[in-house]
N, C-alpha and C positions, 0 to 999 in steps of 0.2 A: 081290397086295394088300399093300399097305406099314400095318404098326401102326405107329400114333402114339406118338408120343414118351411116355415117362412122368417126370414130374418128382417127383424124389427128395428128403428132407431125409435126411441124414446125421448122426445123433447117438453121438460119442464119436469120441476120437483127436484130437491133434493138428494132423497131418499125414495124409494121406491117400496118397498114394505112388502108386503104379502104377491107385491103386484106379477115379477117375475115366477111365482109357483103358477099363479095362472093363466098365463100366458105360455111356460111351458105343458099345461094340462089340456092346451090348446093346439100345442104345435108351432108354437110360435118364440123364437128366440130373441132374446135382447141382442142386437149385434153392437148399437151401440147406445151409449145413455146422455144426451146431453139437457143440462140444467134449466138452460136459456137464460141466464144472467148477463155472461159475457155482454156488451155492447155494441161487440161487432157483431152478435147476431142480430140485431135491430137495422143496422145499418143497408149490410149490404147481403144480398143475396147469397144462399152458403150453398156450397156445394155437396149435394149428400152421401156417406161412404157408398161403397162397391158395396154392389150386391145385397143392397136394402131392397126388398119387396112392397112395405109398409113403413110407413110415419105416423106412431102415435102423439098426437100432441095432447097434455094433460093440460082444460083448458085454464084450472083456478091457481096455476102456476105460472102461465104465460103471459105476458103485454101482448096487445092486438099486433105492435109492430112486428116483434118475432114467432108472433102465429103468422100472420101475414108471410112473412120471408120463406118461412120449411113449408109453407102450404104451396106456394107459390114456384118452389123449387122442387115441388114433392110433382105437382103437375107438370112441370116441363120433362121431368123427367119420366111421367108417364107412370108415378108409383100411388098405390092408392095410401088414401087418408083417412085417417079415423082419429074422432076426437072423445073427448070424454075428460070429467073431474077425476084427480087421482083416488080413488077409492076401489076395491076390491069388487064392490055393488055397481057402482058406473060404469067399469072395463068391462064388468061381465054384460052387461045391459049391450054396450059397444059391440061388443064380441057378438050377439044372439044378433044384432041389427044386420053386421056386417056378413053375417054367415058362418062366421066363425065357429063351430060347433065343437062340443067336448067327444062327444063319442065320433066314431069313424062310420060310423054305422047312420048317421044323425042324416036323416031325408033334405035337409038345408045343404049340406056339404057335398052330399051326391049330383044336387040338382047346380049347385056353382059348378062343380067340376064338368058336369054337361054343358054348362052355357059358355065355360070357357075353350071345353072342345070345339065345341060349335063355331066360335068364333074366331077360334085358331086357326078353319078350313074354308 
């Protein structure tokens, strides 16, 4: 049984680097990429695209203000969160925490998708 895709925003960093191969090796799409520079995301609480599943925020990229705000908007809206330094080694660490597994086969992903059947009834 093949998991569905899950669509990602990405908050902090530039440049993303190797980060999107594994993220796709994972099942997981960039939907969308934001910097966190802007000002206005410090400010005021931002609204997050359609159909985002996950918010990764990359923490050695972001002010606690604008972690603060996607985290804080990523909850109201009920989407989970995962954090992590931008590095290939940290996302993957992230990934292994959160359940996130590479193979389809991987006993970590089986057993999510049982706890969210579960929880779904």
């Amino acid at each position: 049984m093949e998991q569905s895709q899950v669509n990602a925003l990405v908050v902090g960093a530039d440049r993303l680097g190797n980060i999107p191969d594994l993220l796709r090796d994972h099942n997981i799409a960039i939907s969308h990429h934001i910097s966190g520079r802007d000002t206005a995301h410090q400010k005021k609480a931002p609204s997050l695209p359609s159909g985002t599943d996950l918010v990764i925020l990359l923490t050695d990229f972001l002010g606690h203000n604008v972690m603060k705000t996607f985290r804080a908007a990523a909850q109201r809206a009920g989407i989970r969160v995962m954090t992590c330094r931008r590095s290939v080694c940290s996302m993957q660490q992230a990934l292994d925490q959160c359940g996130f597994c590479k193979s389809t086969v991987c006993p970590l992903r089986s057993q999510a998708s049982a706890r969210r059947l579960a929880h779904a009834h």
